[in-house]
PDB file of N, CA, C and O in Angstrom:
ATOM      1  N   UNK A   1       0.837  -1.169   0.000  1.00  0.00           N
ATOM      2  CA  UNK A   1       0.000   0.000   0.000  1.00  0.00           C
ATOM      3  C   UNK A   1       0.889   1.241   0.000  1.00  0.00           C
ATOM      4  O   UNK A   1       1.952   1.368   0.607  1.00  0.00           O
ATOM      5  N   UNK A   2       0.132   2.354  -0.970  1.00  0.00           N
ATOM      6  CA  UNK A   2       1.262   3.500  -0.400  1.00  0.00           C
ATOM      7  C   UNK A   2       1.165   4.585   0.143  1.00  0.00           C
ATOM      8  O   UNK A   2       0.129   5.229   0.312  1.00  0.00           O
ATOM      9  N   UNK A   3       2.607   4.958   0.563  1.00  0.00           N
ATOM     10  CA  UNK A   3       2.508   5.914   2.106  1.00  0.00           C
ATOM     11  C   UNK A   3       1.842   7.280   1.466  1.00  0.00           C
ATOM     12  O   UNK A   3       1.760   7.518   0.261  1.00  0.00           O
ATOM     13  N   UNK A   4       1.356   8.182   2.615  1.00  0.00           N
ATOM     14  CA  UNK A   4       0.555   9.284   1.721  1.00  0.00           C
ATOM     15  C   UNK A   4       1.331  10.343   2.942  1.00  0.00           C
ATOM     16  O   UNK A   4       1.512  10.427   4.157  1.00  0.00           O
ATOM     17  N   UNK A   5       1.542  10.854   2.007  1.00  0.00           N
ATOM     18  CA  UNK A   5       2.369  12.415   3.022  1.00  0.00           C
ATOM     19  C   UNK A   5       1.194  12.926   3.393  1.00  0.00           C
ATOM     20  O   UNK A   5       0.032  12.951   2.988  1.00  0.00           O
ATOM     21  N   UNK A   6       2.197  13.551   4.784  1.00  0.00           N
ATOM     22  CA  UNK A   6       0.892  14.474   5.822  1.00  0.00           C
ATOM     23  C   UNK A   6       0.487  16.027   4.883  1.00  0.00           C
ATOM     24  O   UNK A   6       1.029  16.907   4.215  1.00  0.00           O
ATOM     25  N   UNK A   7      -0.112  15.833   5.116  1.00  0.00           N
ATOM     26  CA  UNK A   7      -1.292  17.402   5.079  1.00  0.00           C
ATOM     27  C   UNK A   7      -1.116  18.423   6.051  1.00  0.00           C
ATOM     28  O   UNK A   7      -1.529  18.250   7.198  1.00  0.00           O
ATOM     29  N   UNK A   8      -0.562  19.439   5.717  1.00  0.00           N
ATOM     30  CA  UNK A   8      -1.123  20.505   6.497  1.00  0.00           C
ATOM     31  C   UNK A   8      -2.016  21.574   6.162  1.00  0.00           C
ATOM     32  O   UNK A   8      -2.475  21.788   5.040  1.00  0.00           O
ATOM     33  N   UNK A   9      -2.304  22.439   7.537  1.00  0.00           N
ATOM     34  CA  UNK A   9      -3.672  23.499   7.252  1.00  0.00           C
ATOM     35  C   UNK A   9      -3.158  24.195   6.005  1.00  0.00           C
ATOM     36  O   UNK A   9      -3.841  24.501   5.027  1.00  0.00           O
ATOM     37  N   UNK A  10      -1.645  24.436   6.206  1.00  0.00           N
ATOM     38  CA  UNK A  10      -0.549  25.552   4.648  1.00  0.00           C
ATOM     39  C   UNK A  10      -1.861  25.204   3.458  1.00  0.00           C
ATOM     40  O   UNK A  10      -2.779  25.801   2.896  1.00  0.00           O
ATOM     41  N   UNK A  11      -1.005  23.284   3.545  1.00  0.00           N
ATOM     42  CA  UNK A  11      -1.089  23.141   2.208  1.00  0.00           C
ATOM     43  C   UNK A  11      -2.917  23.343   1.916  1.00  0.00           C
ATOM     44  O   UNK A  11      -3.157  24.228   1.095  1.00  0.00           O
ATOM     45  N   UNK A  12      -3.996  22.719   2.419  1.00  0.00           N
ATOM     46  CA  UNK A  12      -4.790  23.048   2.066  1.00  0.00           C
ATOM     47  C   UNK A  12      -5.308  24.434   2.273  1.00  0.00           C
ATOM     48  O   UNK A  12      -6.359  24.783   1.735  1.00  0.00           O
ATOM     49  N   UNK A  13      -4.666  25.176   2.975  1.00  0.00           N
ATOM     50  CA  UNK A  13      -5.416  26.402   3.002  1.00  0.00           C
ATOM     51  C   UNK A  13      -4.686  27.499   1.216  1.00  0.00           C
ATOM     52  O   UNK A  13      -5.175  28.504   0.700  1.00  0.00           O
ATOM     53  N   UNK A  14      -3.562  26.775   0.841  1.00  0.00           N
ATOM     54  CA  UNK A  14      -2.986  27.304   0.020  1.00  0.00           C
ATOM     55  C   UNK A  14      -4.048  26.874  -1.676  1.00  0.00           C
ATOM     56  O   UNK A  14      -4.225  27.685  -2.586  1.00  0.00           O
ATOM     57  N   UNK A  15      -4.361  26.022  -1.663  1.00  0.00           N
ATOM     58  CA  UNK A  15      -4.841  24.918  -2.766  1.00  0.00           C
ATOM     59  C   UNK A  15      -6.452  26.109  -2.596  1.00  0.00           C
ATOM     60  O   UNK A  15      -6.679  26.954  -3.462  1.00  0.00           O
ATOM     61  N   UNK A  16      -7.332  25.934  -1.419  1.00  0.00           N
ATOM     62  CA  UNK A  16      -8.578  26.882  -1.603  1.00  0.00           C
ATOM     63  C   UNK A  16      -8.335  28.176  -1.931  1.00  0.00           C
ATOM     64  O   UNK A  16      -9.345  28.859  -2.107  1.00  0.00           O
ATOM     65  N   UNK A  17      -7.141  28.779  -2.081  1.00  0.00           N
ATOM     66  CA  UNK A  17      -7.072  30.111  -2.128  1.00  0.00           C
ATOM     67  C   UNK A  17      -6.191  30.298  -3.403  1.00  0.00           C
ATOM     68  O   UNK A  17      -5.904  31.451  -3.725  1.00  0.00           O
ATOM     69  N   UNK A  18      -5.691  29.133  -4.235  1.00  0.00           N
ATOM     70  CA  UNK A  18      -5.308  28.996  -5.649  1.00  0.00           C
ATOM     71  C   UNK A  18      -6.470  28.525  -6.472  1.00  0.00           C
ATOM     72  O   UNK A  18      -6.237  28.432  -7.677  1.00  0.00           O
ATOM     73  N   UNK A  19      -7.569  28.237  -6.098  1.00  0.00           N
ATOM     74  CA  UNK A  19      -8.411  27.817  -6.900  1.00  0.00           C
ATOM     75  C   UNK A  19      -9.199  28.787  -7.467  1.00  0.00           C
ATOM     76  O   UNK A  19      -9.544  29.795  -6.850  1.00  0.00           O
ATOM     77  N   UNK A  20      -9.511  28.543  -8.625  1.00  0.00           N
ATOM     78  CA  UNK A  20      -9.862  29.717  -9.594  1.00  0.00           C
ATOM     79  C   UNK A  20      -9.081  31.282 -10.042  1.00  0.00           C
ATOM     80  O   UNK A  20      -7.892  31.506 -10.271  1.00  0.00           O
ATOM     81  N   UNK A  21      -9.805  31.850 -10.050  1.00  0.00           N
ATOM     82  CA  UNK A  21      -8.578  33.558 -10.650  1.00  0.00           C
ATOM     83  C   UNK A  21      -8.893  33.859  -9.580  1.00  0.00           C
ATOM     84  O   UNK A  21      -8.304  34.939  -9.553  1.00  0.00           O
ATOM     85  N   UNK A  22      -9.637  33.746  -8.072  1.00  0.00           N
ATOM     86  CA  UNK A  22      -9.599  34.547  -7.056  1.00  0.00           C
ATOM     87  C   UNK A  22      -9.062  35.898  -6.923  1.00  0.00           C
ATOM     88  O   UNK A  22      -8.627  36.350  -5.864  1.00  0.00           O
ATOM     89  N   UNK A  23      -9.118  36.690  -8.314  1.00  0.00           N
ATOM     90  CA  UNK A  23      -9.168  38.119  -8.032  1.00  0.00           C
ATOM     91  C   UNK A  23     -10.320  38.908  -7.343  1.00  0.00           C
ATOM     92  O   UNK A  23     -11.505  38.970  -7.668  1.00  0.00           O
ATOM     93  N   UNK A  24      -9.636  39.516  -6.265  1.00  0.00           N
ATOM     94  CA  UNK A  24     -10.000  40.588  -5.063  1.00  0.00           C
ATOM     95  C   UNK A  24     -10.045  42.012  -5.678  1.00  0.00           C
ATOM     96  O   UNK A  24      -9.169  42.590  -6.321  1.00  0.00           O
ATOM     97  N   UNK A  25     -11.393  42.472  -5.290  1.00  0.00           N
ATOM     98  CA  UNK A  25     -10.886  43.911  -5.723  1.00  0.00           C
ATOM     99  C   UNK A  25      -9.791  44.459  -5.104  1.00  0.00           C
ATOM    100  O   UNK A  25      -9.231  43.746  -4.271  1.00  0.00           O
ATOM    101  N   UNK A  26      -9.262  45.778  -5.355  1.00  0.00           N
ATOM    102  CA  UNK A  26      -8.327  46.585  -4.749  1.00  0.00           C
ATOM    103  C   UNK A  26      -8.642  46.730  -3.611  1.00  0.00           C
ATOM    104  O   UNK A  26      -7.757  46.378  -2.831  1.00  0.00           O
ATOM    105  N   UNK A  27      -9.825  47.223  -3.012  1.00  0.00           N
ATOM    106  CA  UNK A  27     -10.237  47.640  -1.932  1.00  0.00           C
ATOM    107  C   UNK A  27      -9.650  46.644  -1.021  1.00  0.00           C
ATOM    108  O   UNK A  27      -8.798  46.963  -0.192  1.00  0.00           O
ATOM    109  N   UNK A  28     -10.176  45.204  -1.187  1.00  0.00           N
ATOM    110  CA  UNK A  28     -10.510  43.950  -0.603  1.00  0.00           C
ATOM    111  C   UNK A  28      -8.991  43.690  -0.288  1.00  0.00           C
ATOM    112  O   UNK A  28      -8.519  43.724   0.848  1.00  0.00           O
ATOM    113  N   UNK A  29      -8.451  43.487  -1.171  1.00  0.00           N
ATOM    114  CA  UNK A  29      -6.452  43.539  -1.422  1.00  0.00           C
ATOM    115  C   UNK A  29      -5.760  44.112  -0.465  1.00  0.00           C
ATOM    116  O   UNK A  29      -4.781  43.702   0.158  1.00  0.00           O
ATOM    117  N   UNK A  30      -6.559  45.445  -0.376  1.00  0.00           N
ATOM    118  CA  UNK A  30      -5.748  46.635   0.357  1.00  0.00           C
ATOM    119  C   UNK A  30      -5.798  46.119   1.738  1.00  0.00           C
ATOM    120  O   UNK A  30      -4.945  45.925   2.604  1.00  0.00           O
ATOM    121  N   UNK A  31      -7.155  45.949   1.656  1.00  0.00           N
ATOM    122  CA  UNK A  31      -7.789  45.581   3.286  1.00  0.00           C
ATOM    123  C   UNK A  31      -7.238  44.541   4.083  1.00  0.00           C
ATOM    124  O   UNK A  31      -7.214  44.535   5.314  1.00  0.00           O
ATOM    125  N   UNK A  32      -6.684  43.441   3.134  1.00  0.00           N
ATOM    126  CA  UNK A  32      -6.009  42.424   3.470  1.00  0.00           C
ATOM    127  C   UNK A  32      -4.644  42.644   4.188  1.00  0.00           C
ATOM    128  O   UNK A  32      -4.231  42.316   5.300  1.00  0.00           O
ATOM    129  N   UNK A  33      -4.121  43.289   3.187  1.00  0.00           N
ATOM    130  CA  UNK A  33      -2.512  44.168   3.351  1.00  0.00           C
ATOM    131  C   UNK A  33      -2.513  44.472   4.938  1.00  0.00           C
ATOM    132  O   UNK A  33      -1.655  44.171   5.767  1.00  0.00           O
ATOM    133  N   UNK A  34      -3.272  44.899   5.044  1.00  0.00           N
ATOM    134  CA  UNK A  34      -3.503  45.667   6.755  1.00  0.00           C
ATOM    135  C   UNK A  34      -3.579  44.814   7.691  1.00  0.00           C
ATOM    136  O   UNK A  34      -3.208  45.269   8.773  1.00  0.00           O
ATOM    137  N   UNK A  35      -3.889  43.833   7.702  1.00  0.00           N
ATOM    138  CA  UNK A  35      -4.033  42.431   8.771  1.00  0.00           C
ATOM    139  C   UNK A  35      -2.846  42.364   9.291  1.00  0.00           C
ATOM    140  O   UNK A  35      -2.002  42.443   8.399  1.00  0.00           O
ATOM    141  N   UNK A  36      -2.305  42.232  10.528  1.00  0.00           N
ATOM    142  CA  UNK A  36      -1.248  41.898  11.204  1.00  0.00           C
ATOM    143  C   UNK A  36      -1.489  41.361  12.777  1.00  0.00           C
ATOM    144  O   UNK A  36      -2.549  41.445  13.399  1.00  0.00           O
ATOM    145  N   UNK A  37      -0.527  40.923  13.142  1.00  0.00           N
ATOM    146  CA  UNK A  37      -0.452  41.008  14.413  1.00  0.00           C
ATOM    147  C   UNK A  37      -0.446  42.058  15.493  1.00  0.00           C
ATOM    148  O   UNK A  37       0.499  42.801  15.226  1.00  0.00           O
ATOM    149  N   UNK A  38      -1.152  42.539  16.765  1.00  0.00           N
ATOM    150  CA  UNK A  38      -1.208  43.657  17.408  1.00  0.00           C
ATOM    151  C   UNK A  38       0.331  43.526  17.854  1.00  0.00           C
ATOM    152  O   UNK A  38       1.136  42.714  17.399  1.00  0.00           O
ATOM    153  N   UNK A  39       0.605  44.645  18.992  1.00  0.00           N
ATOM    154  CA  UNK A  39       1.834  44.126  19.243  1.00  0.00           C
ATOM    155  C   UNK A  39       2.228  43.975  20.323  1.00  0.00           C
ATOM    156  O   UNK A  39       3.344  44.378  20.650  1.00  0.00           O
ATOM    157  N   UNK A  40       1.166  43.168  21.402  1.00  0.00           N
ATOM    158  CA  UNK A  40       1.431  42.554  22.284  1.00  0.00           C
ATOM    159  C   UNK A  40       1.599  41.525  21.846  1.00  0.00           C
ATOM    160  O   UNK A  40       2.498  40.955  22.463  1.00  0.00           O
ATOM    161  N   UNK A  41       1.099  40.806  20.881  1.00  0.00           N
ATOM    162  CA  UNK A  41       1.117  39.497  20.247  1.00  0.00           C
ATOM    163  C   UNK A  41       2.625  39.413  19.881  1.00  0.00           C
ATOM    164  O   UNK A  41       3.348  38.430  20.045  1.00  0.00           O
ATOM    165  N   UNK A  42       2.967  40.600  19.362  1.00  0.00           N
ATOM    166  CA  UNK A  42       4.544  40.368  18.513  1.00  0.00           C
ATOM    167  C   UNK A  42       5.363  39.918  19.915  1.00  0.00           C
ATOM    168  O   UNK A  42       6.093  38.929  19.846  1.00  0.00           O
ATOM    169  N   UNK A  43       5.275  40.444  20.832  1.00  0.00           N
ATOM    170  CA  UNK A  43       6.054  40.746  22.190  1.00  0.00           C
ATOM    171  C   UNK A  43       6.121  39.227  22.501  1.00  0.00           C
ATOM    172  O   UNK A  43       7.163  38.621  22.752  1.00  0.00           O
ATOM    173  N   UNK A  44       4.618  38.580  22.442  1.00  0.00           N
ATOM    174  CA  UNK A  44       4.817  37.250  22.980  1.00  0.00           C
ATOM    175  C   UNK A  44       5.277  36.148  22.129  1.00  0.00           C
ATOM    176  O   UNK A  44       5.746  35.086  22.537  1.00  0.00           O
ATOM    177  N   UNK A  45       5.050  36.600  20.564  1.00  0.00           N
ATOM    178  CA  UNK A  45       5.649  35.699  19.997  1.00  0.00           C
ATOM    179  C   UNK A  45       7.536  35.553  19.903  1.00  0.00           C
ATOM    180  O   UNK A  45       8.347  34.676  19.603  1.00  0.00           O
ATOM    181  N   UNK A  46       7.560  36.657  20.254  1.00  0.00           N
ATOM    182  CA  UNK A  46       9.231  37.219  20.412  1.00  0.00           C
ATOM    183  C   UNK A  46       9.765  36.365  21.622  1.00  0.00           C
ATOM    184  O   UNK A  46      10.870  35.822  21.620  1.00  0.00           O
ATOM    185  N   UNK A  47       9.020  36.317  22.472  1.00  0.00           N
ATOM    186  CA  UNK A  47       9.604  35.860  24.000  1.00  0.00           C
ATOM    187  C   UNK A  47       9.091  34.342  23.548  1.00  0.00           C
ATOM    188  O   UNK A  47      10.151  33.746  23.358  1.00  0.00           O
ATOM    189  N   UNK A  48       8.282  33.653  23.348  1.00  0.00           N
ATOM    190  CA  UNK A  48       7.897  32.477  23.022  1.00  0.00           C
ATOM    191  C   UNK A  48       9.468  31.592  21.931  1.00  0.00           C
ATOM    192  O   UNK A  48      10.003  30.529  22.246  1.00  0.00           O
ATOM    193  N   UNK A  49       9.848  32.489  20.664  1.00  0.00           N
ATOM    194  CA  UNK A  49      10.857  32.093  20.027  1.00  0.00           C
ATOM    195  C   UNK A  49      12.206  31.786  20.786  1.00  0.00           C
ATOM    196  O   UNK A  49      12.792  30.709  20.893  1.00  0.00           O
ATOM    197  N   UNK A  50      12.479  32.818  21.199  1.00  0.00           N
ATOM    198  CA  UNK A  50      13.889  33.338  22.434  1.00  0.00           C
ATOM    199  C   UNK A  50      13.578  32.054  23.245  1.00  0.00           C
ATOM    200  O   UNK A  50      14.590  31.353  23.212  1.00  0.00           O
ATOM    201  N   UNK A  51      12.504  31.405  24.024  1.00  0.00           N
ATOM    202  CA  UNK A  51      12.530  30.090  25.216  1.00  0.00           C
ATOM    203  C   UNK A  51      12.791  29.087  23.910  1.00  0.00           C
ATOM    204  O   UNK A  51      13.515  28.121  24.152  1.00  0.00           O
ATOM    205  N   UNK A  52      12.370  29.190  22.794  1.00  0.00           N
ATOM    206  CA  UNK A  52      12.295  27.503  21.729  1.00  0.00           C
ATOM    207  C   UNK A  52      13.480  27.954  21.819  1.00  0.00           C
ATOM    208  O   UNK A  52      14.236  27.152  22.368  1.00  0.00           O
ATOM    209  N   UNK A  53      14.047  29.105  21.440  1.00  0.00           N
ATOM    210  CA  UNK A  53      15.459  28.653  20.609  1.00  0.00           C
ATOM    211  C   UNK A  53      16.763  28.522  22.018  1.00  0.00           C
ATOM    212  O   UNK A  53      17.976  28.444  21.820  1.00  0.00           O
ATOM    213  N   UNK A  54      16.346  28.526  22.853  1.00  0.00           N
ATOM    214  CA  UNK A  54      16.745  28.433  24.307  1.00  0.00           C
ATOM    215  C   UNK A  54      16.885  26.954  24.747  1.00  0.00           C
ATOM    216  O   UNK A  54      17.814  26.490  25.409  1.00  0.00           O
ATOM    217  N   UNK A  55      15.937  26.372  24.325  1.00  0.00           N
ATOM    218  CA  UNK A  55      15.421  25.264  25.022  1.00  0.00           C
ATOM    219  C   UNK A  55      14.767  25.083  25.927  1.00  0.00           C
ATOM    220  O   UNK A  55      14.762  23.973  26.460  1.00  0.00           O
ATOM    221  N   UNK A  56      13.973  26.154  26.412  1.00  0.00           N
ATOM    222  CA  UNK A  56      13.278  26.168  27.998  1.00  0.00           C
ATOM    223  C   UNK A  56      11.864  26.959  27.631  1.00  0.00           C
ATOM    224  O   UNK A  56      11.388  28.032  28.001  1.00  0.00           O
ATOM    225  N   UNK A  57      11.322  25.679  26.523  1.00  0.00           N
ATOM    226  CA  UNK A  57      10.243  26.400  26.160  1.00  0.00           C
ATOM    227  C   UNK A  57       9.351  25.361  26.704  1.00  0.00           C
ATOM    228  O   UNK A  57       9.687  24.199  26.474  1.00  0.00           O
ATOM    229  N   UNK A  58       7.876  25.640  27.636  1.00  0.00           N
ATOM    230  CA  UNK A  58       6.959  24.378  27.971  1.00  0.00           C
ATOM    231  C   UNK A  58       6.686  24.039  27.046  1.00  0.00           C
ATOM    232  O   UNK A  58       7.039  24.616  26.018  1.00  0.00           O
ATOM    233  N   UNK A  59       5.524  22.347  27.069  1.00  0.00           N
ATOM    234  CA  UNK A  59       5.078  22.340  26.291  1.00  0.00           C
ATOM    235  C   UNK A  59       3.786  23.117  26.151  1.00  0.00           C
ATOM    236  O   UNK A  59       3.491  23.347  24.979  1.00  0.00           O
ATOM    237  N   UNK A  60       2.846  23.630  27.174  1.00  0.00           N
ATOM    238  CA  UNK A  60       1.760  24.295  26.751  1.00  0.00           C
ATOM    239  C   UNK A  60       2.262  25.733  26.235  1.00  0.00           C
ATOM    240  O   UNK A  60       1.406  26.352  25.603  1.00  0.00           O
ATOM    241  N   UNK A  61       3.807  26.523  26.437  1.00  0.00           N
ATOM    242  CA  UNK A  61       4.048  27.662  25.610  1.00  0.00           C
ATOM    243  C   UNK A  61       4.378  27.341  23.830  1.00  0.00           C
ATOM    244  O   UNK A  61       4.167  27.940  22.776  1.00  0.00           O
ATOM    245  N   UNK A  62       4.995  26.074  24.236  1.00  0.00           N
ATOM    246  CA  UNK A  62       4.986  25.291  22.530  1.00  0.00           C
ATOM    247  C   UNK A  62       4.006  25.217  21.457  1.00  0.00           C
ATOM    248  O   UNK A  62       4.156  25.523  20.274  1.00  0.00           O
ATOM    249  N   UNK A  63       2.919  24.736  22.090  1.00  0.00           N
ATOM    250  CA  UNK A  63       1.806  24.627  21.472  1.00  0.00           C
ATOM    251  C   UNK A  63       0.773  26.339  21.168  1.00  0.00           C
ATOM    252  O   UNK A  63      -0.087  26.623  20.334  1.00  0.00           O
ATOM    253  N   UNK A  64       1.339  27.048  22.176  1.00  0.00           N
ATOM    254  CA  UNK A  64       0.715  28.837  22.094  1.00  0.00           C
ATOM    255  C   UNK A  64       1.708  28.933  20.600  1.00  0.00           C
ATOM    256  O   UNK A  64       1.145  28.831  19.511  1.00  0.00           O
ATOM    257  N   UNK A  65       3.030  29.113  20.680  1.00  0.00           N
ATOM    258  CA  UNK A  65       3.615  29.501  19.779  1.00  0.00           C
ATOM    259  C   UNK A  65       3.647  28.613  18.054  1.00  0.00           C
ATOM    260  O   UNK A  65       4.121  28.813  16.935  1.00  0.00           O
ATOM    261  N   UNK A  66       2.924  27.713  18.676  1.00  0.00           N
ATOM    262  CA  UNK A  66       2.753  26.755  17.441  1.00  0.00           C
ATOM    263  C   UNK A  66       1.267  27.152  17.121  1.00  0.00           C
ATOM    264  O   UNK A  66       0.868  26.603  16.094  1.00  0.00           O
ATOM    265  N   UNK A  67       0.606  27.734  17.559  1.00  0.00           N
ATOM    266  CA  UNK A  67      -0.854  28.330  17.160  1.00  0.00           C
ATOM    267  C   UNK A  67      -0.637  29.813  16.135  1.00  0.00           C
ATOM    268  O   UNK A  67      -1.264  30.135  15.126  1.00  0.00           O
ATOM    269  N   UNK A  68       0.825  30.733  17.045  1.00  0.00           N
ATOM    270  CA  UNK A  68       0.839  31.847  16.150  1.00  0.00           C
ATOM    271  C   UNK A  68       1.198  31.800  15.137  1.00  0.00           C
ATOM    272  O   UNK A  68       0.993  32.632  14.254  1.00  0.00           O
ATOM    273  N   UNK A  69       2.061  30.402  15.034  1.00  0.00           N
ATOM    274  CA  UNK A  69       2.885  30.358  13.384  1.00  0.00           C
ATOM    275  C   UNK A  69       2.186  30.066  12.614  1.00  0.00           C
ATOM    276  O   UNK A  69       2.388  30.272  11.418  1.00  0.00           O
ATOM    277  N   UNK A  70       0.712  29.254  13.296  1.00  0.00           N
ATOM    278  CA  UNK A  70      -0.187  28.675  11.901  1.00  0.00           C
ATOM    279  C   UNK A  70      -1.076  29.788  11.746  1.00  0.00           C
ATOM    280  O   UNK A  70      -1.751  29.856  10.719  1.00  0.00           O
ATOM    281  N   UNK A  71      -1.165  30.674  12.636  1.00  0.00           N
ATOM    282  CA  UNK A  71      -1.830  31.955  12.019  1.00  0.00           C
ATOM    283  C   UNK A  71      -1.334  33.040  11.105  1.00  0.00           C
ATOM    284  O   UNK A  71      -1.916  33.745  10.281  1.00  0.00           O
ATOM    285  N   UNK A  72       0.267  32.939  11.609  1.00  0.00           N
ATOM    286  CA  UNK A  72       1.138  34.120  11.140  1.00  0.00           C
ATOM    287  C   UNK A  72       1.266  33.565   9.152  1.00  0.00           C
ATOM    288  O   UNK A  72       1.340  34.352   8.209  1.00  0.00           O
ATOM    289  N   UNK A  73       1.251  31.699   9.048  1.00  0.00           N
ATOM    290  CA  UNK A  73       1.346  31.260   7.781  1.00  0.00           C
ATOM    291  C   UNK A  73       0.363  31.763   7.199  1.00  0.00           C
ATOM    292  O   UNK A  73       0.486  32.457   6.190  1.00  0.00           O
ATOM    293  N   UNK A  74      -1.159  31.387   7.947  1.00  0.00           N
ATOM    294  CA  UNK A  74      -2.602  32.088   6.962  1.00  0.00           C
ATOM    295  C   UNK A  74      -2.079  33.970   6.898  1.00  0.00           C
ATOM    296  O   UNK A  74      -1.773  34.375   5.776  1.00  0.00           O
ATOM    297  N   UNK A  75      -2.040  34.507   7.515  1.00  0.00           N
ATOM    298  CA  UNK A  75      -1.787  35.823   7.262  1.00  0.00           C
ATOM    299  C   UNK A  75      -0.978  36.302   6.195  1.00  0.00           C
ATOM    300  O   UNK A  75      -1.252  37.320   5.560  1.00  0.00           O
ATOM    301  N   UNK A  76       0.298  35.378   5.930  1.00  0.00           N
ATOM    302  CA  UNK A  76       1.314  35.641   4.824  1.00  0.00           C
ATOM    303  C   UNK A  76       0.340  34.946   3.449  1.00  0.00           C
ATOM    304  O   UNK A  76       0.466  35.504   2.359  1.00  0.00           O
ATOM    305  N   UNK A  77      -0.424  33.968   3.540  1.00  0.00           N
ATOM    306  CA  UNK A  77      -0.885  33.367   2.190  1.00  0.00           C
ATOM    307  C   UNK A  77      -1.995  34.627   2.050  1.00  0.00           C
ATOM    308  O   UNK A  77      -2.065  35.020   0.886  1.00  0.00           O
ATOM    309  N   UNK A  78      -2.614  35.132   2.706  1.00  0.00           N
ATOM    310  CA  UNK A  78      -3.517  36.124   2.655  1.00  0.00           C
ATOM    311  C   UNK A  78      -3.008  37.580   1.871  1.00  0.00           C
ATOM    312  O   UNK A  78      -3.636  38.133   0.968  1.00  0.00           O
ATOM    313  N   UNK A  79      -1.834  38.001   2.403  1.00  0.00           N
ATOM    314  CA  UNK A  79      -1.286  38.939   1.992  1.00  0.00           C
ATOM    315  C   UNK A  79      -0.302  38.460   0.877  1.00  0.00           C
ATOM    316  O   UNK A  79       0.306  39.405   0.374  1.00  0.00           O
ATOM    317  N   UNK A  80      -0.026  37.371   0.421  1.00  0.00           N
ATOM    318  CA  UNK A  80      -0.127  36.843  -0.990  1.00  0.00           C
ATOM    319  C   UNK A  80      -0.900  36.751  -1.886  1.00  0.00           C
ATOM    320  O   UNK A  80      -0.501  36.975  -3.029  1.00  0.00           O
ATOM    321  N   UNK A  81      -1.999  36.458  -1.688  1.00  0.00           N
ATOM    322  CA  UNK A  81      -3.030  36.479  -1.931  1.00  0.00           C
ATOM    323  C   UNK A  81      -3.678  38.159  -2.748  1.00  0.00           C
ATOM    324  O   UNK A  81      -4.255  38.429  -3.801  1.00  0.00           O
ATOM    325  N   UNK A  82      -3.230  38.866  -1.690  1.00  0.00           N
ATOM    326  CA  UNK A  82      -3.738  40.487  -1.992  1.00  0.00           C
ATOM    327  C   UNK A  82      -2.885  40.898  -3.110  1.00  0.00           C
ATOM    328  O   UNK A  82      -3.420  41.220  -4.171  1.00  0.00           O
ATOM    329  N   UNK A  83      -1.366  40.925  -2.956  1.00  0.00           N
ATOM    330  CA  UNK A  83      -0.173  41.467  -3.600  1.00  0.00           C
ATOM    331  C   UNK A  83      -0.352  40.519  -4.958  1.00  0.00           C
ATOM    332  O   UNK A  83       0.186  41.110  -5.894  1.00  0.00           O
ATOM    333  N   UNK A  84      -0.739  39.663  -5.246  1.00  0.00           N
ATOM    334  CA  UNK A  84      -0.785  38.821  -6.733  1.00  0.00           C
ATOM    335  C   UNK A  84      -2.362  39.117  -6.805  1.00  0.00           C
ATOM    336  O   UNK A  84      -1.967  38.715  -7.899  1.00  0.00           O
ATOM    337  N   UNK A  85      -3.616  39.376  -6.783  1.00  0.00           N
ATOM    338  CA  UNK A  85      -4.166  40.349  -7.098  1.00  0.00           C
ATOM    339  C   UNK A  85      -4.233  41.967  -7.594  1.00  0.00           C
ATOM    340  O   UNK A  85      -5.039  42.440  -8.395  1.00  0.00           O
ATOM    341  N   UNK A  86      -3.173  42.659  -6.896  1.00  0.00           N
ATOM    342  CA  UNK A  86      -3.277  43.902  -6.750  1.00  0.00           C
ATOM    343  C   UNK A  86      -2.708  44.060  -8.051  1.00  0.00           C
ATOM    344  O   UNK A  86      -3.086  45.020  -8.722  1.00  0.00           O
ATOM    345  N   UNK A  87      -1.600  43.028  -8.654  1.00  0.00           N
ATOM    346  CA  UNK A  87      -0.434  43.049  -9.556  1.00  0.00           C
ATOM    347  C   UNK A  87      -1.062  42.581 -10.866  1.00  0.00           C
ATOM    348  O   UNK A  87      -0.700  43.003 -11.964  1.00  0.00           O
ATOM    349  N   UNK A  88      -2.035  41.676 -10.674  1.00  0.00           N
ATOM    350  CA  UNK A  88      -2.827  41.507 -12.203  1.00  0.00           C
ATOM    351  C   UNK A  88      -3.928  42.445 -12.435  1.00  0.00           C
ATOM    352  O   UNK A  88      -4.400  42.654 -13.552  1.00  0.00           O
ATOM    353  N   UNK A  89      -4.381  43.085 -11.202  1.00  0.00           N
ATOM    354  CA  UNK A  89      -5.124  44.750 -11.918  1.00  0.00           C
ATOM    355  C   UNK A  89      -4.531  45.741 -11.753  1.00  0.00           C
ATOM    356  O   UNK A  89      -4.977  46.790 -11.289  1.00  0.00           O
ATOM    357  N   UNK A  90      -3.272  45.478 -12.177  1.00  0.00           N
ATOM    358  CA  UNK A  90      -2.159  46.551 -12.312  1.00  0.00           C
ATOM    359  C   UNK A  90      -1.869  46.503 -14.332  1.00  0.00           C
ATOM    360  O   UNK A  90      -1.929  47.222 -15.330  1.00  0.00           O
ATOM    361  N   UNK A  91      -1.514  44.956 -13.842  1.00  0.00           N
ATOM    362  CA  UNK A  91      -1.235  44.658 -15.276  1.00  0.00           C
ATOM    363  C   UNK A  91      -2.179  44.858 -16.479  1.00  0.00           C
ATOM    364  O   UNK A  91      -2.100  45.130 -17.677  1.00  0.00           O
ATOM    365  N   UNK A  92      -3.260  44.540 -15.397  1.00  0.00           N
ATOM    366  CA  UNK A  92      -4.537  44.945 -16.591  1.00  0.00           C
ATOM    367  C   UNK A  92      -5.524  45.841 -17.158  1.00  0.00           C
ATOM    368  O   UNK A  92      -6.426  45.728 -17.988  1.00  0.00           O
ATOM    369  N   UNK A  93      -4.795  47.291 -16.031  1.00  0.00           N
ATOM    370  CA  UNK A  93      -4.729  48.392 -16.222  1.00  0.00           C
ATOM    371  C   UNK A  93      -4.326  48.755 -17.658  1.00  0.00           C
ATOM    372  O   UNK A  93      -4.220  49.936 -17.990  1.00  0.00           O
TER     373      UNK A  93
END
């Protein structure tokens, strides 16, 4: 039988958001652009990295900081998402 590689949220969240021309208006694009992290969030994801890359990270701070990265990934495919929109009604200007 054969082995089937793991799945992640990336990959399928990447595949629903390549499907079709999913052009965004500008507005929608723009609006996207703006999404970030507040920056208490940055603070904790900062101090969360500094204990992993330390080694003296728990596991329930592991799993916090393993929640922001799978958010921080949707946020970057999002604002991919906007910037390759914004660029084909640029082009098609």
């Amino acid at each position: 039988m054969g082995r089937t590689t793991p799945i992640t949220e990336r990959d399928i969240l990447e595949r629903v958001m390549s499907d079709g021309n999913g052009a965004l208006s500008p507005a929608a694009a723009r609006s996207l652009l703006t999404l970030k992290f507040p920056a208490g969030d940055m603070r904790r994801i900062r101090s969360l990295l500094r204990k992993n890359n330390a080694g003296t990270i728990t596991a329930e701070e592991r799993l916090a900081l393993e929640k922001y990265l799978r958010v921080g990934q949707f946020l970057d495919l999002l604002h991919a998402k906007a910037r390759v929109s914004l660029a084909k009604r640029t082009r098609a200007d």
